[in-house]
C-alpha positions as CSV (number, residue, x, y, z in Angstrom):
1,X,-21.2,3.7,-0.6
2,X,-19.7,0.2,-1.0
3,X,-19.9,-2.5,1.9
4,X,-15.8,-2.5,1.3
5,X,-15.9,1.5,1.9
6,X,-18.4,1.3,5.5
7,X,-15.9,-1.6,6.5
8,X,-13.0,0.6,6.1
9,X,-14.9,3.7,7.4
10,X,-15.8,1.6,10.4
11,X,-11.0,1.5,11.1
12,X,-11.3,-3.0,9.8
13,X,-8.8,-4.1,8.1
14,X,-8.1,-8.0,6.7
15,X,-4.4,-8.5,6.0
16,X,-4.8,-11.9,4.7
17,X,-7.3,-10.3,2.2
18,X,-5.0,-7.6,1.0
19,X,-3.5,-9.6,-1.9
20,X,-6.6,-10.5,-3.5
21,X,-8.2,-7.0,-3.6
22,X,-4.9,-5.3,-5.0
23,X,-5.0,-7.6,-8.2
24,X,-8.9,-7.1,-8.1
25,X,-8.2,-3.6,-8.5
26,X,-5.5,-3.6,-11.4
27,X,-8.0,-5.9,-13.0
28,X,-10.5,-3.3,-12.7
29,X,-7.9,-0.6,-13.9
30,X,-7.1,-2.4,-16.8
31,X,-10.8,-2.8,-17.6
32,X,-11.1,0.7,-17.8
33,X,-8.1,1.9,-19.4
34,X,-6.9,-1.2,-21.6
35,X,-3.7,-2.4,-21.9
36,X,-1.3,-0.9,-18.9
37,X,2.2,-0.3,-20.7
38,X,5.1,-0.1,-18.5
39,X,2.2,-0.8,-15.0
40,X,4.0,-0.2,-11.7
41,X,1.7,-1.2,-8.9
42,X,2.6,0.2,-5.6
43,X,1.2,-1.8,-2.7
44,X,0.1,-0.2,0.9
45,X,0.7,-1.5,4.0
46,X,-2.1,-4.1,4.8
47,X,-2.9,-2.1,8.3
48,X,-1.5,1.3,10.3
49,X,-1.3,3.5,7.1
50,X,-3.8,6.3,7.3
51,X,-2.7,9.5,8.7
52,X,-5.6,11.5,9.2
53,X,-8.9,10.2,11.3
54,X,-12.0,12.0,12.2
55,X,-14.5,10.1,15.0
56,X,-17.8,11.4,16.2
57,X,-18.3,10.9,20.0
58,X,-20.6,9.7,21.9
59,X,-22.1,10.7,25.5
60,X,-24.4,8.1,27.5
61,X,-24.2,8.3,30.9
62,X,-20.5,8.1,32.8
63,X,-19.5,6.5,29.0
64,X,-18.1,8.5,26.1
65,X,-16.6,6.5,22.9
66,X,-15.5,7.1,19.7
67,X,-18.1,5.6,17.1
68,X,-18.5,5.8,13.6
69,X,-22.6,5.4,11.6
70,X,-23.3,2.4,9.7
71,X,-24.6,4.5,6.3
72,X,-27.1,2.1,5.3
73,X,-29.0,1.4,9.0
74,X,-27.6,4.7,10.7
75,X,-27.0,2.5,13.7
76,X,-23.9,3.7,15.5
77,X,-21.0,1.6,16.0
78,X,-18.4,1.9,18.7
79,X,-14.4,2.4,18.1
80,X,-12.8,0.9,20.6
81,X,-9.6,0.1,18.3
82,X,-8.7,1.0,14.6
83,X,-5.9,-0.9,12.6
84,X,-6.1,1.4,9.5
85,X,-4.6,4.5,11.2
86,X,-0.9,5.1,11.7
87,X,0.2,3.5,15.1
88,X,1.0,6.6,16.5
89,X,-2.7,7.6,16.3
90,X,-3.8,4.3,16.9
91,X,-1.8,4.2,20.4
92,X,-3.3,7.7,21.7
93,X,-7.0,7.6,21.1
94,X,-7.5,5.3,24.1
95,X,-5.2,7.3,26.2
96,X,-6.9,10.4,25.0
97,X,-10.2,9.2,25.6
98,X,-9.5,8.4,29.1
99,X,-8.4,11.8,30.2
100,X,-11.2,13.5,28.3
101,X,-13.8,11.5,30.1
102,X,-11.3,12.2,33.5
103,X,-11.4,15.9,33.0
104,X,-15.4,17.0,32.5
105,X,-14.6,20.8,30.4
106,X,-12.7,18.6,28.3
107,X,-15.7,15.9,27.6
108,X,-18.6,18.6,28.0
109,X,-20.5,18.3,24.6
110,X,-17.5,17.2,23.1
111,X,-18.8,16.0,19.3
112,X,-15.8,14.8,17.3
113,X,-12.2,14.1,17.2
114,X,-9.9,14.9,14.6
115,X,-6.2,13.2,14.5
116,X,-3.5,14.5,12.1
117,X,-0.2,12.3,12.2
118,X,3.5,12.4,10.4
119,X,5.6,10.1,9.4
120,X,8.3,12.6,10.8
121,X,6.2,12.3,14.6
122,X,4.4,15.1,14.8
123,X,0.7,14.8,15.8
124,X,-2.4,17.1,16.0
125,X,-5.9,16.4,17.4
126,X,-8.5,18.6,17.3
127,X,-11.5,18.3,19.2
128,X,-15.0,19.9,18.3
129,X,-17.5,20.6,20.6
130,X,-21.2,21.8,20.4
131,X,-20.7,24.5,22.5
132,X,-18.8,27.5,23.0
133,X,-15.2,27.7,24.2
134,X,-15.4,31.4,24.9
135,X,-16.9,33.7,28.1
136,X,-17.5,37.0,27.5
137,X,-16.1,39.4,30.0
138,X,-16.1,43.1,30.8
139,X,-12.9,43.3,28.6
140,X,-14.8,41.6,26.1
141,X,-14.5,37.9,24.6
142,X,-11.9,35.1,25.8
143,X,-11.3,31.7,25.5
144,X,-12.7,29.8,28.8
145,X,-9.6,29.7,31.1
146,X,-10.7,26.2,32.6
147,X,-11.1,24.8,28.9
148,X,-7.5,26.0,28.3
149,X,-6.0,25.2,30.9
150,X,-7.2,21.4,30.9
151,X,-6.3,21.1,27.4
152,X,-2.4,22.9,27.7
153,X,-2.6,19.8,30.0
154,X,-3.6,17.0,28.2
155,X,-0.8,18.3,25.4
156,X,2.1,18.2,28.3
157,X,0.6,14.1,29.2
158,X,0.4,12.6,25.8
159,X,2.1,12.7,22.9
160,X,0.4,15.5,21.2
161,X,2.1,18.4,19.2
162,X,-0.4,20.4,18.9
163,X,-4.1,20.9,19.8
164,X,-7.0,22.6,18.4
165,X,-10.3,23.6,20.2
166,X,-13.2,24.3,17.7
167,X,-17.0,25.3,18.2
168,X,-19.3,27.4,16.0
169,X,-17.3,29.9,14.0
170,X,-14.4,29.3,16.7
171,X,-11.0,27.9,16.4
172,X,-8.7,28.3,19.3
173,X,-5.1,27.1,18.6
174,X,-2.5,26.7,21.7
175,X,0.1,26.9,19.1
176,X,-0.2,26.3,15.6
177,X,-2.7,24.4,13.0
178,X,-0.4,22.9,11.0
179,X,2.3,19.7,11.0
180,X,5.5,19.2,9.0
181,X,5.8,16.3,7.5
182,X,9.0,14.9,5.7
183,X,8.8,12.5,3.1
184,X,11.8,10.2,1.9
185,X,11.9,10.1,-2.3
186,X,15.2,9.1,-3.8
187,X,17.5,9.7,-1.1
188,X,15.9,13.0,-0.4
189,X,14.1,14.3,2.3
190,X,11.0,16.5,1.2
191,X,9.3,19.0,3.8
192,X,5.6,19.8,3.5
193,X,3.6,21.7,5.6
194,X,-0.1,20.2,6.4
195,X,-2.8,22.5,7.5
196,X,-5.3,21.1,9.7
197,X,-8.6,21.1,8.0
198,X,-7.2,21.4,4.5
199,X,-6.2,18.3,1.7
200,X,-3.3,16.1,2.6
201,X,-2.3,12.8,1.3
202,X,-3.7,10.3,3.6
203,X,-1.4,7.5,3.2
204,X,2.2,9.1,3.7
205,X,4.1,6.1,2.8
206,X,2.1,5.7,-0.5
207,X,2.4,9.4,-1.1
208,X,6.5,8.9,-1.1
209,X,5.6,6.2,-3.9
210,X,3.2,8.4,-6.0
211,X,6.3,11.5,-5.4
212,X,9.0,8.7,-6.6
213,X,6.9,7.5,-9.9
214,X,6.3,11.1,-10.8
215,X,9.9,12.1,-10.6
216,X,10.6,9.2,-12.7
217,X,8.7,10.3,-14.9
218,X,10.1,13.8,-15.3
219,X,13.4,12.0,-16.0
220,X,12.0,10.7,-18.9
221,X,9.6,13.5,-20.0
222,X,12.9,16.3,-19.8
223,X,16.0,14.3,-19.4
224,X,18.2,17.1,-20.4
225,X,16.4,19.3,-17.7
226,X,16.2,22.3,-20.2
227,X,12.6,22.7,-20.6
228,X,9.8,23.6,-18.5
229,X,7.0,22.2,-16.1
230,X,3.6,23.4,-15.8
231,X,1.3,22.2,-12.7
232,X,-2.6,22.6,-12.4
233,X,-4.3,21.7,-8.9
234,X,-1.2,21.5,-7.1
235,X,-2.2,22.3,-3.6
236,X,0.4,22.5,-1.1
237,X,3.3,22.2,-3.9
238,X,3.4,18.5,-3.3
239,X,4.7,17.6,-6.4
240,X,5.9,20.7,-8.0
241,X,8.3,20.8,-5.3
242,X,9.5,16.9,-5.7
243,X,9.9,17.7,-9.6
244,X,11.5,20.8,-9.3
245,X,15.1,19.7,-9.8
246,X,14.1,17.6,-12.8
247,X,12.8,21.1,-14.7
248,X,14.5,24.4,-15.3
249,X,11.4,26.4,-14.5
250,X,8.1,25.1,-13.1
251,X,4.6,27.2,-12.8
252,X,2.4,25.9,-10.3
253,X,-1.5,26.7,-10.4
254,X,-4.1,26.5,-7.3
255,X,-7.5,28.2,-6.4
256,X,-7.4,27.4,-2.9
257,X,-5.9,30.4,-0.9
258,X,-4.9,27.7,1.8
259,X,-3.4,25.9,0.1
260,X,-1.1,28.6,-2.1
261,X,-0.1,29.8,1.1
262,X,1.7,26.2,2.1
263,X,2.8,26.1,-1.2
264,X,4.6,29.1,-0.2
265,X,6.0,28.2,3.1
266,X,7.1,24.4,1.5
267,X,8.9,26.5,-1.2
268,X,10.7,28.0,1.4
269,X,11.1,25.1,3.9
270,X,12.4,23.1,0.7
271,X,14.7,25.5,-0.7
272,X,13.3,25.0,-4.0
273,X,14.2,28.3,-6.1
274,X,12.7,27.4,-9.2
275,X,8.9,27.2,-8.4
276,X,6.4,29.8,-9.1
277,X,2.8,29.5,-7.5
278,X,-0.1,31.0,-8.8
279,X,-3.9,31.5,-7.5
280,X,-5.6,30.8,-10.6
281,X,-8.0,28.3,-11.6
282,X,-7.7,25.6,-14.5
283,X,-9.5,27.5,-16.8
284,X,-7.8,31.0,-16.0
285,X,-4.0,29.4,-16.8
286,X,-5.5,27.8,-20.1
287,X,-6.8,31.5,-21.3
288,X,-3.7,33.2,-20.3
289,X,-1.4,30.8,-22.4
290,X,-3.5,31.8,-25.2
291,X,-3.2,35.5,-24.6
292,X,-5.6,36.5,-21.9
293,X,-4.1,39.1,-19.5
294,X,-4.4,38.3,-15.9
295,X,-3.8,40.6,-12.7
296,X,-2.5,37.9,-11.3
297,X,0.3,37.3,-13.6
298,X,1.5,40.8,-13.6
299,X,5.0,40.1,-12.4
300,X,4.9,36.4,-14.4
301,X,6.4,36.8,-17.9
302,X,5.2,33.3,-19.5
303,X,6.6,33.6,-22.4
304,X,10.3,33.4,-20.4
305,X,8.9,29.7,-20.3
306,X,9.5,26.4,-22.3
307,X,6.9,24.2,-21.1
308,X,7.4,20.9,-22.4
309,X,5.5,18.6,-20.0
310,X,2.4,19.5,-18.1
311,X,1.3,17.4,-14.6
312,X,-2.3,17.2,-13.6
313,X,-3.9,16.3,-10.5
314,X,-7.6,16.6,-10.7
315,X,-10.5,16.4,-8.6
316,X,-12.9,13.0,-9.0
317,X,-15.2,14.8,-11.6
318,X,-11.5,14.9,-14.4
319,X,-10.8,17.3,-16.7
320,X,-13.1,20.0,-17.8
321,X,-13.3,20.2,-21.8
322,X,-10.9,23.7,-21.8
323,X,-8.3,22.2,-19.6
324,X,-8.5,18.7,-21.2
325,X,-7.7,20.6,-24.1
326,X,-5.2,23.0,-22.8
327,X,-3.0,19.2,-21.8
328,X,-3.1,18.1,-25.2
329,X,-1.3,20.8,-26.4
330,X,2.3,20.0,-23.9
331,X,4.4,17.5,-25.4
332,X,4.5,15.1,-22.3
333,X,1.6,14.9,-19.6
334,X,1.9,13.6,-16.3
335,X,-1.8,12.2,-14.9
336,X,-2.3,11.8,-11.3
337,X,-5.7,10.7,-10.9
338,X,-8.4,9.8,-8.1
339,X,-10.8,8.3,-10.3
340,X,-10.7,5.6,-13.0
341,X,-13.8,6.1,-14.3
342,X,-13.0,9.9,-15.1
343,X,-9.5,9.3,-16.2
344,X,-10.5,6.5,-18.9
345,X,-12.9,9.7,-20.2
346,X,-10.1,12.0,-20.6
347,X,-7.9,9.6,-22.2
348,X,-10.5,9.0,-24.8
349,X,-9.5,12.7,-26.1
350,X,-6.2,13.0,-24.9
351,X,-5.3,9.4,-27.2
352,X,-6.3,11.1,-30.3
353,X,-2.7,13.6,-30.2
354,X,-0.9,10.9,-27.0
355,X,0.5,7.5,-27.1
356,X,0.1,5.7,-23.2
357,X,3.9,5.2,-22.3
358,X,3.7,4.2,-18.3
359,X,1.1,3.5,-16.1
360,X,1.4,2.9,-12.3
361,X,-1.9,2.0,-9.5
362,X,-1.3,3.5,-6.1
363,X,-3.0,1.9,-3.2
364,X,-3.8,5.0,-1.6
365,X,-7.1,3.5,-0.1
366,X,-6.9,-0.5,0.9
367,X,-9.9,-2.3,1.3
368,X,-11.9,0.6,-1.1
369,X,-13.3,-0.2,-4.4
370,X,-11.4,3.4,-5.0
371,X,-8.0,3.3,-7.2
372,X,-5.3,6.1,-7.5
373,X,-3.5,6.0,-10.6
374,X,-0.9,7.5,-12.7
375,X,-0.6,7.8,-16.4
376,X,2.4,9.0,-18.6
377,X,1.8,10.1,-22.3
378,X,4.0,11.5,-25.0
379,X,2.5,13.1,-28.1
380,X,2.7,10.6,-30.9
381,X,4.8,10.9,-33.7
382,X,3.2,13.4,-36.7
């Protein structure tokens, strides 16, 4: 890991530095890529814009603290403030480490702290412990009555929405595991359920940028609105949602079961009518567009569908060669990506049948050496 990755790990951040490292990184971005056609370059706020935190805790004596490990000495280093996380997190981890360490079934072998924040106010900590919140009982297993009853407390005196209690293959929930955030794009208000535990976009006011460049780019990729969208790795239906009323039909692919099931809910929550969701991998969609028969796809008639632009979202490792295949064959690509070095591979293939038509950096990550990008193609002209 980077020195600019442990200082951001350790919640520092350097305003007066912010500049310089966002035109570090499009300098870096165009290194890899080449020219940038079209390059937005959508700037974070310079502190208070990371949603979700995790802290290890520490016991010694009467003190408990949050800390964080140095990677390269394994020294641990105290939190007492932290700059990069939304101020609504920011402002309750001293309050909530003072009543942990007031209340001692709240502190007891506490081991880490988890926050999950909104931009729409909702917040969820959970807090993991190395030891068991249950007592068995001559009616069998229940959650310790003490433990739940100090932490039903701590969620009336602090602005807390929800809270989770964890331990070994436990997860008690007072209410729910999940927040609803709502992100403003274009004058509308997008509703997305987050699951605690699973992938979110960490920077909520840079994900309402990434949602407003890819809708832009639907607008140019179907301006007519008559053909189709096709979606690999599309979680929680972040996007497939946001670009739903710029496509007649979209089909929306995910493995994770978790996250198909927010999909599900946002669909709802959203009102989006249009947007199909599938648990399939990558590789599985690619085979069934060229014939394959899937179980899964029983009720889905794909040939009803006129896909004419396909979005991508990948993991850091890119495209596989059957799906970096399977994109060349749409006649507009939308590429969300996490990693420059990966992306610049795929585009070596992808170049031979696409022309680069707009390009956009998202400073998901300040401080990082790590870049999120976006790249529009078209096919070129036989």
């Amino acid at each position: 890991m980077k020195r600019d990755d442990f200082l951001t790990m350790l919640c520092q951040t350097y305003p007066d530095q912010y500049a310089d490292q966002l035109v570090e990184k499009q300098q870096r971005l165009s290194n890899l890529l080449g020219e940038l056609p079209a390059f937005d370059c959508f700037a974070s706020a310079p502190s208070h814009y990371r949603a979700r935190a995790e802290f290890r805790v520490w016991h010694e004596g009467d003190q408990t603290d949050y800390i964080m490990f140095d990677t390269e000495s394994k020294q641990k280093v105290v939190i007492k403030e932290c700059p990069m996380v939304l101020a609504s997190i920011a402002g309750l981890m001293p309050k909530l480490m003072t009543a942990i360490v007031a209340e001692p079934v709240l502190r007891r072998k506490l081991f880490q702290v988890d926050f999950l924040a909104t931009l729409s106010g909702e917040m969820l900590v959970t807090l993991i412990y190395r030891r068991s919140l249950q007592l068995e009982t001559h009616n069998g297993v229940q959650t310790d009555p003490d433990w739940l009853a100090a932490a039903q407390a701590l969620k009336a005196s602090l602005p807390i929405s929800h809270i989770i209690g964890r331990a070994r293959k436990q997860k008690i929930c007072l209410d729910q595991d999940f927040v609803t955030e709502q992100l403003q794009v274009d004058g509308q208000t997008f509703q997305y359920q987050q699951v605690e535990n699973s992938f979110t976009q960490p920077n909520a006011q840079m994900a309402q940028n990434m949602l407003h460049w890819a809708r832009k780019m639907a607008a140019i990729a179907n301006p007519d609105k008559h053909g189709d969208l096709i979606e690999l790795y599309c979680g929680n239906g972040h996007f497939s949602i946001a670009l739903a009323d710029h496509y007649r039909q979209v089909l929306a692919t995910e493995i994770s079961k978790t996250s198909v099931a927010s999909a599900q809910v946002n669909i709802a929550a959203n009102q989006t009518h249009n947007v199909t969701v599938v648990k399939m991998a990558a590789e599985e969609i690619s085979s069934a567009l060229k014939g394959q028969t899937f179980r899964r796809l029983k009720d889905i008639d794909l040939n009803s569908y006129d896909f004419n632009t396909i979005f991508v979202d990948p993991p850091r490792s890119g495209l596989d060669d059957l799906t970096r295949e399977m994109v060349a064959r749409f006649d507009h690509i939308i590429y969300i990506s996490c990693n420059p070095e990966t992306l610049a591979t795929d585009l070596v293939e992808i170049e031979k049948t696409h022309e680069v038509v707009q390009t956009a950096l998202f400073d998901q990550f300040p401080y990082t050496h790590h870049i999120e990008s976006g790249v529009f193609l078209k096919r070129k002209s036989q």
